[in-house]
VEXMITI-437442 format. One record per residue: residue number from 1; chain; z, x, y of N, C-alpha, C, O in turn. Coordinates in Angstrom, 1 decimal. Each point is the difference from the previous one (the first is absolute). Example, Ala and Ser with C-alpha at 12.3 -4.5 7.8 and 13.67 -1.06 7.14 Angstrom:
2
+-----+-------+--------+--------+--------+--------+--------+--------+--------+--------+--------+--------+--------+--------+
!  nr ! kette !   n_c3 !   n_c1 !   n_c2 !  ca_c3 !  ca_c1 !  ca_c2 !   c_c3 !   c_c1 !   c_c2 !   o_c3 !   o_c1 !   o_c2 !
+-----+-------+--------+--------+--------+--------+--------+--------+--------+--------+--------+--------+--------+--------+
!   1 !     A !    7.8 !   13.2 !   -5.7 !    0.0 !   -0.9 !    1.2 !    0.0 !    0.9 !    1.2 !    0.7 !    1.0 !    0.0 !
!   2 !     A !   -1.4 !   -1.4 !    1.1 !    0.0 !    0.9 !    1.1 !    0.8 !   -0.8 !    1.1 !    0.1 !    0.5 !    1.1 !
+-----+-------+--------+--------+--------+--------+--------+--------+--------+--------+--------+--------+--------+--------+
***
This chain:
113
+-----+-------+--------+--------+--------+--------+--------+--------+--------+--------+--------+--------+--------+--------+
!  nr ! kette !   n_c3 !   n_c1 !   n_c2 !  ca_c3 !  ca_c1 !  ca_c2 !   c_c3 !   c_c1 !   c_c2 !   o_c3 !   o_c1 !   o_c2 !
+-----+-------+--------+--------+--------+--------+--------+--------+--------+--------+--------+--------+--------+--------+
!   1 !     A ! -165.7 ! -100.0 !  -50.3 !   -1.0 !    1.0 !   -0.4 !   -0.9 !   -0.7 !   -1.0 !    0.5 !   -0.7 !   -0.9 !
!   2 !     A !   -1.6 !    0.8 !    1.0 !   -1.2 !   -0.5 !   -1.1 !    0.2 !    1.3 !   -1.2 !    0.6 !    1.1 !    0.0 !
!   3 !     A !   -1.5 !   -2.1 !   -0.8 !    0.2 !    0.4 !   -1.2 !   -0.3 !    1.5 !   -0.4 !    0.7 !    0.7 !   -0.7 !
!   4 !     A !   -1.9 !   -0.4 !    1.5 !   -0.8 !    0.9 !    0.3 !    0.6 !    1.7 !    0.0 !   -0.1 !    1.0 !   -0.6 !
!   5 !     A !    0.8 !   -1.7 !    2.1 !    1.1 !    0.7 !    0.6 !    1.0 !    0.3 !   -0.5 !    0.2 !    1.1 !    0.6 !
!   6 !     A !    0.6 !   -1.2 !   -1.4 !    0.9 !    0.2 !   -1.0 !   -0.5 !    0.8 !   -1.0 !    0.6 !    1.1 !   -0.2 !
!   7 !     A !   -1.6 !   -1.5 !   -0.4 !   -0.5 !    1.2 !   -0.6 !   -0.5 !    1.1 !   -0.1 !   -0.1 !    0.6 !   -1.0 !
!   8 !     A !   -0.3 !   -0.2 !    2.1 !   -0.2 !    1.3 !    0.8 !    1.7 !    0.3 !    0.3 !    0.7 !    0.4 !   -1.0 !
!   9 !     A !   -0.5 !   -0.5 !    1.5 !    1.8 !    0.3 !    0.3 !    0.6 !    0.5 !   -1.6 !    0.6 !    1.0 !   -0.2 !
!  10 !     A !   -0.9 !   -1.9 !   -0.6 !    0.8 !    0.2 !   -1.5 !   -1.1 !    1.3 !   -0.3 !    0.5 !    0.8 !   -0.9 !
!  11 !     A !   -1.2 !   -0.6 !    1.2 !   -1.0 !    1.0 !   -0.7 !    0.5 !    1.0 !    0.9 !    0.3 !    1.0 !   -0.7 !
!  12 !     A !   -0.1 !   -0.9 !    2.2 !    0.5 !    1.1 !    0.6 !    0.8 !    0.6 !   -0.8 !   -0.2 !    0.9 !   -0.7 !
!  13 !     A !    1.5 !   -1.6 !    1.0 !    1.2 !    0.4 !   -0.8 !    0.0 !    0.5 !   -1.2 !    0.4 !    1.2 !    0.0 !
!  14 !     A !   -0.5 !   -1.5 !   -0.6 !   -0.9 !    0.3 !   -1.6 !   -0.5 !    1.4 !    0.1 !    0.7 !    0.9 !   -0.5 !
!  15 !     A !   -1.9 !   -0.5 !    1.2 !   -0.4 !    1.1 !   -0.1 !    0.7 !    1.1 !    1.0 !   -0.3 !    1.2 !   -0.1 !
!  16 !     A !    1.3 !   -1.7 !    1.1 !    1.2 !    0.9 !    0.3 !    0.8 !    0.6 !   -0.6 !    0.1 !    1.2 !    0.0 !
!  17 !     A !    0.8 !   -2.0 !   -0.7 !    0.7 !   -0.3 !   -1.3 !   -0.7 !    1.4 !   -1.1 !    0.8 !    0.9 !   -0.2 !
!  18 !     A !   -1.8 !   -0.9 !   -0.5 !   -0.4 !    0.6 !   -0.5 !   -0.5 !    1.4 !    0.5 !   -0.2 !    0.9 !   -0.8 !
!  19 !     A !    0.0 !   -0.6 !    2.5 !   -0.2 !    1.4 !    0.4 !    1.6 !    0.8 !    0.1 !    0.1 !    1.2 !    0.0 !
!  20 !     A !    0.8 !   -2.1 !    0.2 !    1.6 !    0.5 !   -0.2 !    0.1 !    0.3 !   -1.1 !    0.3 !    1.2 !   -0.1 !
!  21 !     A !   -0.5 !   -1.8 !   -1.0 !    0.4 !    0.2 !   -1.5 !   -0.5 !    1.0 !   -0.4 !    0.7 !    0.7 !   -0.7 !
!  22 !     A !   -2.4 !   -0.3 !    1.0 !   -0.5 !    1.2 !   -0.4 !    0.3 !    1.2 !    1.2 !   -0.6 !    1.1 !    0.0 !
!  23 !     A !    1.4 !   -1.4 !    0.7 !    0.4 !    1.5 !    0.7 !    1.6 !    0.3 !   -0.5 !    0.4 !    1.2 !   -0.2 !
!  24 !     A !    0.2 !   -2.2 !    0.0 !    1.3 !    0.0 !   -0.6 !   -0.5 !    0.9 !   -1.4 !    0.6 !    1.0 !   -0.2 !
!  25 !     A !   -1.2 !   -1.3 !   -0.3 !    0.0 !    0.3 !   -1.7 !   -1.0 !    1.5 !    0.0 !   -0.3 !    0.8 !   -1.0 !
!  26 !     A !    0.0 !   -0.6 !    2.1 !   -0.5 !    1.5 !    0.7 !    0.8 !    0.9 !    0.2 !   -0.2 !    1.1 !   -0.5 !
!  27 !     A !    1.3 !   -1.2 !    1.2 !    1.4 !    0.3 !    0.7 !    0.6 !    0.3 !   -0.9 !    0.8 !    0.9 !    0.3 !
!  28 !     A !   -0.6 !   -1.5 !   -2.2 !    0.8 !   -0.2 !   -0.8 !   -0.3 !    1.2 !   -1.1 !    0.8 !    0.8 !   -0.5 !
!  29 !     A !   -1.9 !   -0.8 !    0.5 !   -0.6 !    0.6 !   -1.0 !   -0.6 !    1.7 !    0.9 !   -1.0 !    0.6 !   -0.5 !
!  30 !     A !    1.4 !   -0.2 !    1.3 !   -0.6 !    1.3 !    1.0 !   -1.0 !    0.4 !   -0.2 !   -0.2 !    1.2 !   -0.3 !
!  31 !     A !   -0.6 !   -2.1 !    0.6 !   -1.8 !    0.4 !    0.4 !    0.1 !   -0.3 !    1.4 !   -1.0 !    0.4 !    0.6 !
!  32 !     A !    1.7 !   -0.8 !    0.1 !    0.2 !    0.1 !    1.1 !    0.9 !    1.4 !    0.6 !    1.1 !    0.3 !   -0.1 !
!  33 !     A !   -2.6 !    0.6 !    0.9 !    0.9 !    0.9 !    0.1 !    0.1 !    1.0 !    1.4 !   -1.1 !    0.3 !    0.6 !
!  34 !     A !    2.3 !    0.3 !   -0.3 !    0.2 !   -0.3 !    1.8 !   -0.9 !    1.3 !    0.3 !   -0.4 !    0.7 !   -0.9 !
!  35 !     A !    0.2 !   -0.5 !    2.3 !   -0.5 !    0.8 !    0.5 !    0.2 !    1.6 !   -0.6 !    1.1 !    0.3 !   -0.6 !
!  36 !     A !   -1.9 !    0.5 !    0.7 !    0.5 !    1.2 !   -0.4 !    1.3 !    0.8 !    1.3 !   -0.3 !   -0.3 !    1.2 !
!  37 !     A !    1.3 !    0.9 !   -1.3 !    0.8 !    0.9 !    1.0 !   -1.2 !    0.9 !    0.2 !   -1.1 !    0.2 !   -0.6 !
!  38 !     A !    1.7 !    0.2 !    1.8 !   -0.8 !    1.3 !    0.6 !   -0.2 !    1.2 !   -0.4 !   -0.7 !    0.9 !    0.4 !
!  39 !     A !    2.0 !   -1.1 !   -1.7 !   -0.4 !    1.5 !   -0.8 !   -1.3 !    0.4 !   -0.2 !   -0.1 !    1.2 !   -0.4 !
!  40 !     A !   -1.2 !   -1.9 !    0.5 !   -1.3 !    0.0 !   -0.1 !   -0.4 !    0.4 !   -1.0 !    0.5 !   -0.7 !   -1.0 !
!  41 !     A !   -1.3 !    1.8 !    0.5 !   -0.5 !    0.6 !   -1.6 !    1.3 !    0.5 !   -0.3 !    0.3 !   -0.7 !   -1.0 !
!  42 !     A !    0.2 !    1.2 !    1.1 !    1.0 !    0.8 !   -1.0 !    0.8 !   -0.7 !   -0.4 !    0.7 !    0.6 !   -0.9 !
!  43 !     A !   -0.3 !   -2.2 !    1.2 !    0.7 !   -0.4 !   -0.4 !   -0.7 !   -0.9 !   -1.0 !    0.7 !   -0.7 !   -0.7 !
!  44 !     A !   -2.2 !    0.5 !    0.6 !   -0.4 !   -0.8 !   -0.9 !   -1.1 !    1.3 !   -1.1 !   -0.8 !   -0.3 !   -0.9 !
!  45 !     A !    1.0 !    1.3 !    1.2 !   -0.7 !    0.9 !   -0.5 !    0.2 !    0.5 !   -1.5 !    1.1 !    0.4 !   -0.2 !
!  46 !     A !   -1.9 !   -0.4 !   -1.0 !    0.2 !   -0.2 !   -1.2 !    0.9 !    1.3 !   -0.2 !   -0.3 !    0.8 !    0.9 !
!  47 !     A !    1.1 !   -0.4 !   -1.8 !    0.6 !    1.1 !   -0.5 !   -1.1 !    1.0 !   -0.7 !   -1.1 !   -0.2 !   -0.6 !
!  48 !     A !    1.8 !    1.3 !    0.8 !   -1.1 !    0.9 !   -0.7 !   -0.2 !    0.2 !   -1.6 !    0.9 !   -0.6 !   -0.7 !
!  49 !     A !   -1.6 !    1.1 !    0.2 !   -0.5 !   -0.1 !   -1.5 !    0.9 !    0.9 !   -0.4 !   -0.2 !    0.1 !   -1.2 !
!  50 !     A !    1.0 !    0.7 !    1.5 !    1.1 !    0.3 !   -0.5 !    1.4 !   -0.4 !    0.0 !    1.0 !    0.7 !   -0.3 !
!  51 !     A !   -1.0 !   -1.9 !    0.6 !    1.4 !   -1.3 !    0.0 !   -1.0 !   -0.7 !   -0.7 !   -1.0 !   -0.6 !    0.4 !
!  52 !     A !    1.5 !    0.7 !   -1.9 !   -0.2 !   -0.8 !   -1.4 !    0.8 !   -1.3 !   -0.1 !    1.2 !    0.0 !    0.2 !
!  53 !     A !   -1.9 !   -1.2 !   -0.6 !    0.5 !   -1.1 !   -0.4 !   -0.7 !   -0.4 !   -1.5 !   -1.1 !    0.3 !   -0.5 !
!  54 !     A !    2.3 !   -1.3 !   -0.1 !   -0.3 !   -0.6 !   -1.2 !    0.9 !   -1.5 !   -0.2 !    1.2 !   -0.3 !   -0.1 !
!  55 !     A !   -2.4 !   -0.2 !    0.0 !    1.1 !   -1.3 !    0.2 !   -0.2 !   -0.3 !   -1.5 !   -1.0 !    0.1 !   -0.8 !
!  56 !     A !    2.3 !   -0.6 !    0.6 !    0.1 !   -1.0 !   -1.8 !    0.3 !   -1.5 !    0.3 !    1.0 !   -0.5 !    0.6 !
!  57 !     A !   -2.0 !    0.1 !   -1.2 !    0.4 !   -1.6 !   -0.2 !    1.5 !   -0.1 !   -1.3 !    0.3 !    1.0 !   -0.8 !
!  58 !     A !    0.1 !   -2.0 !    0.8 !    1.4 !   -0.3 !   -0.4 !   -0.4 !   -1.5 !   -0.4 !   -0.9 !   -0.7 !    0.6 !
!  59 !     A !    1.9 !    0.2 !   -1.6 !   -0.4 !   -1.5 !   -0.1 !    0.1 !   -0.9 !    1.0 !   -0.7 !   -0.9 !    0.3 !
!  60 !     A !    2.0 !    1.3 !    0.3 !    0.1 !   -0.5 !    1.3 !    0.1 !    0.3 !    1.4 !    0.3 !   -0.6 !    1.0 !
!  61 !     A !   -0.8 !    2.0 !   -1.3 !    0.2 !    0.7 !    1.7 !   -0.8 !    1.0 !   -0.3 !   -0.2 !    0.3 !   -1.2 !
!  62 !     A !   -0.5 !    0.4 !    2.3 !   -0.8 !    1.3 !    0.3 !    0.9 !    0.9 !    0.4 !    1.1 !   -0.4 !    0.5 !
!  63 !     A !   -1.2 !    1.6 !   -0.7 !    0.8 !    1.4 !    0.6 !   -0.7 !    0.7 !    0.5 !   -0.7 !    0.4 !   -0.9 !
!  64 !     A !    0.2 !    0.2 !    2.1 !   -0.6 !    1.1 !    0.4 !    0.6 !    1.3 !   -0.1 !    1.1 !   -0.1 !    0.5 !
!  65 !     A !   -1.3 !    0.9 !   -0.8 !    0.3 !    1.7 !   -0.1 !   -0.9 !    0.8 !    0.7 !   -1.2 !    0.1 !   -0.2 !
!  66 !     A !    2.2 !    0.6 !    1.4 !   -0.8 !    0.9 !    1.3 !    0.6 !    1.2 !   -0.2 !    1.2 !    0.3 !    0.1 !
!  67 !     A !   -2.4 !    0.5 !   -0.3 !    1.0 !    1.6 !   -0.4 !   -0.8 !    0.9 !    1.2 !   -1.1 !   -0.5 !    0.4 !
!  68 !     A !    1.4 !    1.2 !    0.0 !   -0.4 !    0.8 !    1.2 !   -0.4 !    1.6 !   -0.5 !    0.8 !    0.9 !    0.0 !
!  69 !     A !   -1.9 !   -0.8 !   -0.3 !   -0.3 !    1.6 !   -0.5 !   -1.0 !    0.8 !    1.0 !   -0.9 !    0.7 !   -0.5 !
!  70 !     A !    1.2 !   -1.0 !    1.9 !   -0.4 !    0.5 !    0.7 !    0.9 !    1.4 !    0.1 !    0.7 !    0.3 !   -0.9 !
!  71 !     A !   -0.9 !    0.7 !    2.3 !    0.9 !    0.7 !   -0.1 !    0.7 !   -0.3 !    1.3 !    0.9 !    0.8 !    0.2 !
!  72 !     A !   -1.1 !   -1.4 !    0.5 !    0.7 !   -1.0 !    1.3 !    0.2 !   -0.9 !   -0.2 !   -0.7 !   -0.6 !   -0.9 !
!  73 !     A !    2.1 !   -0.1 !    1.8 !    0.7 !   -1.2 !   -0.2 !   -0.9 !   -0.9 !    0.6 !   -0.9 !    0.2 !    0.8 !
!  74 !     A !    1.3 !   -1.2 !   -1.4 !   -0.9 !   -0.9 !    0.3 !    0.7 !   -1.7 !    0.4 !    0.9 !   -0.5 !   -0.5 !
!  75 !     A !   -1.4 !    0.1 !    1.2 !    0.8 !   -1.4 !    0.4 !   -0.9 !   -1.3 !   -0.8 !   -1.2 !    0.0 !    0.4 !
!  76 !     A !    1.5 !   -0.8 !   -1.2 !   -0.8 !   -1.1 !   -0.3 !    0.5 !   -1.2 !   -0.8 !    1.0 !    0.0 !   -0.7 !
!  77 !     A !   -1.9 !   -1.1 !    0.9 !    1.1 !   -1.1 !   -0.5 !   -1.2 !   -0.8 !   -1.0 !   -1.1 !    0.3 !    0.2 !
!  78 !     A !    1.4 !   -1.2 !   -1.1 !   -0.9 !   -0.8 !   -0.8 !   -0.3 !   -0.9 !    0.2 !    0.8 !   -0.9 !   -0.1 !
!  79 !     A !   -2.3 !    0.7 !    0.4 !   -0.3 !   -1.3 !    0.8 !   -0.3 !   -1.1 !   -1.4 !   -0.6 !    0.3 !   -1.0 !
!  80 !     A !    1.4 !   -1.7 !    1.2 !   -0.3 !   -0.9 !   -0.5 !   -0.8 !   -1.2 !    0.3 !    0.4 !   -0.5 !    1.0 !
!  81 !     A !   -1.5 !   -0.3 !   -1.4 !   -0.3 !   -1.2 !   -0.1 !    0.6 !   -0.6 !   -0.3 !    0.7 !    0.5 !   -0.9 !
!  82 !     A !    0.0 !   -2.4 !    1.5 !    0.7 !   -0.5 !   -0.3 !    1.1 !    0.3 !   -0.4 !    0.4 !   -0.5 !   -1.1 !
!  83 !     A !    0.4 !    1.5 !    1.7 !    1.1 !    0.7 !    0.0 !    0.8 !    0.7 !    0.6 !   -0.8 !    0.8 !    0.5 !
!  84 !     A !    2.2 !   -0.5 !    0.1 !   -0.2 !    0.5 !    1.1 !    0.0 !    1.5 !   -0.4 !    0.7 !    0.4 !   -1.0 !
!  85 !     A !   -1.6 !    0.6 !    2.1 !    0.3 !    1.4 !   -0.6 !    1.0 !    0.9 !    0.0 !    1.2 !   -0.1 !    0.0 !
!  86 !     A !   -1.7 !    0.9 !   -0.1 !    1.7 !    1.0 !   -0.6 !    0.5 !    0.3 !    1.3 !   -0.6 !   -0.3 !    1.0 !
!  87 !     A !    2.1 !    1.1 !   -0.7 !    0.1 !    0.7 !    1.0 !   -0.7 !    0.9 !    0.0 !   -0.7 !    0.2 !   -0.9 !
!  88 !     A !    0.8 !    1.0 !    2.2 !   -1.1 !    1.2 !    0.0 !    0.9 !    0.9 !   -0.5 !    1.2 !   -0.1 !    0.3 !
!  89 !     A !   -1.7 !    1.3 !   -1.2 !    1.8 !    0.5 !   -0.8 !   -1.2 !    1.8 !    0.5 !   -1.2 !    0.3 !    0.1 !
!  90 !     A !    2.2 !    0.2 !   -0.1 !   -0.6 !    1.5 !    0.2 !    0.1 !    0.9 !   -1.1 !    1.1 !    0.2 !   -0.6 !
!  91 !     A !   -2.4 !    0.4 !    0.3 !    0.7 !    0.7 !   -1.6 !   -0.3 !    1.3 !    0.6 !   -0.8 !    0.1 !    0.9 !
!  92 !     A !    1.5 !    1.1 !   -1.4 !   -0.4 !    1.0 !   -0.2 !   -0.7 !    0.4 !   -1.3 !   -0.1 !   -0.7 !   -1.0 !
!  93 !     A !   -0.8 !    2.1 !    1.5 !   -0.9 !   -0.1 !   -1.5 !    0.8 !   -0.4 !   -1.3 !    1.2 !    0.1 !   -0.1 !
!  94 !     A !   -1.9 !   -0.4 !   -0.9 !    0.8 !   -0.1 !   -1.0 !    0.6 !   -1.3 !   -0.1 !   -0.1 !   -0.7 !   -1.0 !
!  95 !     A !    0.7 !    0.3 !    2.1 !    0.6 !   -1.5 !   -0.2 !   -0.3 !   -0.8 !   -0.4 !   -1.2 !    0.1 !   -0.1 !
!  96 !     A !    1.7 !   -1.4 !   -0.4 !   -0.5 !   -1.2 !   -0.8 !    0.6 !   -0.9 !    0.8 !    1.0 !    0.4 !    0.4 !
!  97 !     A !   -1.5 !   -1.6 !   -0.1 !    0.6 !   -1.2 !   -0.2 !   -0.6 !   -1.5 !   -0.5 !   -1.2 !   -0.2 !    0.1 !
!  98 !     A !    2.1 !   -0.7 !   -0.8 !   -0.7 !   -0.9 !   -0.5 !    0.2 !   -1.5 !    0.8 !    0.9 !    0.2 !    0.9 !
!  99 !     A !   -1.3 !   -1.5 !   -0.9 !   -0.5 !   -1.0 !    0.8 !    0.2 !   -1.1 !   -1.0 !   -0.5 !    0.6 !   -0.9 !
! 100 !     A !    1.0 !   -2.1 !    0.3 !   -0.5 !   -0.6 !   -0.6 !   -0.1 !   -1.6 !    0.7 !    0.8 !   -0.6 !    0.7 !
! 101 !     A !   -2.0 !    0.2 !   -1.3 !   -0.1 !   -1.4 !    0.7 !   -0.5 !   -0.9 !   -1.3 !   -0.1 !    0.6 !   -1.1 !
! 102 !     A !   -0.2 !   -2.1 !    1.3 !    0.4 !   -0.7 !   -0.8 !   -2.1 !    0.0 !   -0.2 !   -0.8 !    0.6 !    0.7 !
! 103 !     A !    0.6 !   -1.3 !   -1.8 !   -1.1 !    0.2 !   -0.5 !   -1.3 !   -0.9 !    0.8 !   -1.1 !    0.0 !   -0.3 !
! 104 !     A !    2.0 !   -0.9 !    1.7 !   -1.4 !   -0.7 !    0.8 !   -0.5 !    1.4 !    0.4 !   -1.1 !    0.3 !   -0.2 !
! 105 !     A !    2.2 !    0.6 !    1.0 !   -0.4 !    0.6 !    0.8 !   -1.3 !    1.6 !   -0.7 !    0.0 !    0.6 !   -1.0 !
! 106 !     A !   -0.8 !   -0.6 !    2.1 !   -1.2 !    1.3 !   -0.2 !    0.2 !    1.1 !    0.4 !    0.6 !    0.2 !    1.0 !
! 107 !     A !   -1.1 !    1.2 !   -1.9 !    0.5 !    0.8 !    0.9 !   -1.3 !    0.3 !    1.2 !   -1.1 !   -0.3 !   -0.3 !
! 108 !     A !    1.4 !    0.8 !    1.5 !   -1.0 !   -0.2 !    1.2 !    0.1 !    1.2 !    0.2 !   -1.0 !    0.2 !    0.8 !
! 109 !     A !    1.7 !    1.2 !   -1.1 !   -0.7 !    1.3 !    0.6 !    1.4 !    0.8 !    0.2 !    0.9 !   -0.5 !   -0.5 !
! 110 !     A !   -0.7 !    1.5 !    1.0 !    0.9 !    1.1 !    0.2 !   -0.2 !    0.6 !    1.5 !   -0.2 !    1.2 !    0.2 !
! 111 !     A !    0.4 !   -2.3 !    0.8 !    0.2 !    0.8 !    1.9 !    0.8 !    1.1 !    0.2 !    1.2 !   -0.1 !   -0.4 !
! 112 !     A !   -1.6 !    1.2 !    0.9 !    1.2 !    0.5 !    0.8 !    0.5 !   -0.9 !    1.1 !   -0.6 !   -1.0 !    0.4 !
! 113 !     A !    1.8 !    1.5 !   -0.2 !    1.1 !   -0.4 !    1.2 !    0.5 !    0.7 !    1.4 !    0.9 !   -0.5 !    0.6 !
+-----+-------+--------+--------+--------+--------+--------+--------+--------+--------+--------+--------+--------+--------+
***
């Protein structure tokens, strides 16, 4: 191989090399993210303004708090950024439940389930 040649090859590889590493470190961090299920809207559909949240930062972790003061049960779970989210927990009115994640993670919203 000329000199030439080699270097194109080393430059291939090289920028191969680096489209793995940035899909790996995609993959790692969950901005990579899969198709939606067929549950379609309802399952990505925001909770109603009467399923209250309040998140507290912590020195080292966030808590979300989901209280349901609707007057129907309601199914919903806590979506996180860089995090994974809650299960989907069903409250009856009145109910509470809380969520804690470590302080990379954002809070992203309150889905029904």
């Amino acid at each position: 191989m000329g000199d030439i040649e080699l270097r194109t090859f080393s430059l291939v590889k090289r920028s191969i090399a680096v489209g793995v590493t940035g899909l790996a470190v995609l993959a790692m961090t969950g901005t990579a993210h899969a198709a939606p299920s067929q549950g379609g809207a309802q399952a990505r559909a925001a909770a109603p303004s009467c399923v209250k949240v309040k998140v507290d930062k912590g020195i080292i972790s966030q808590t979300a708090y989901v209280t349901n003061r609707c007057s129907t049960t309601k199914r919903v779970k806590v979506r996180w950024s860089f995090a994974p989210d809650s299960g989907c927990n069903t409250l009856k009115p009145g109910q509470k439940f809380k969520t804690k994640r470590g302080l990379a993670a954002q809070f992203d919203g309150v889905p029904l389930c």
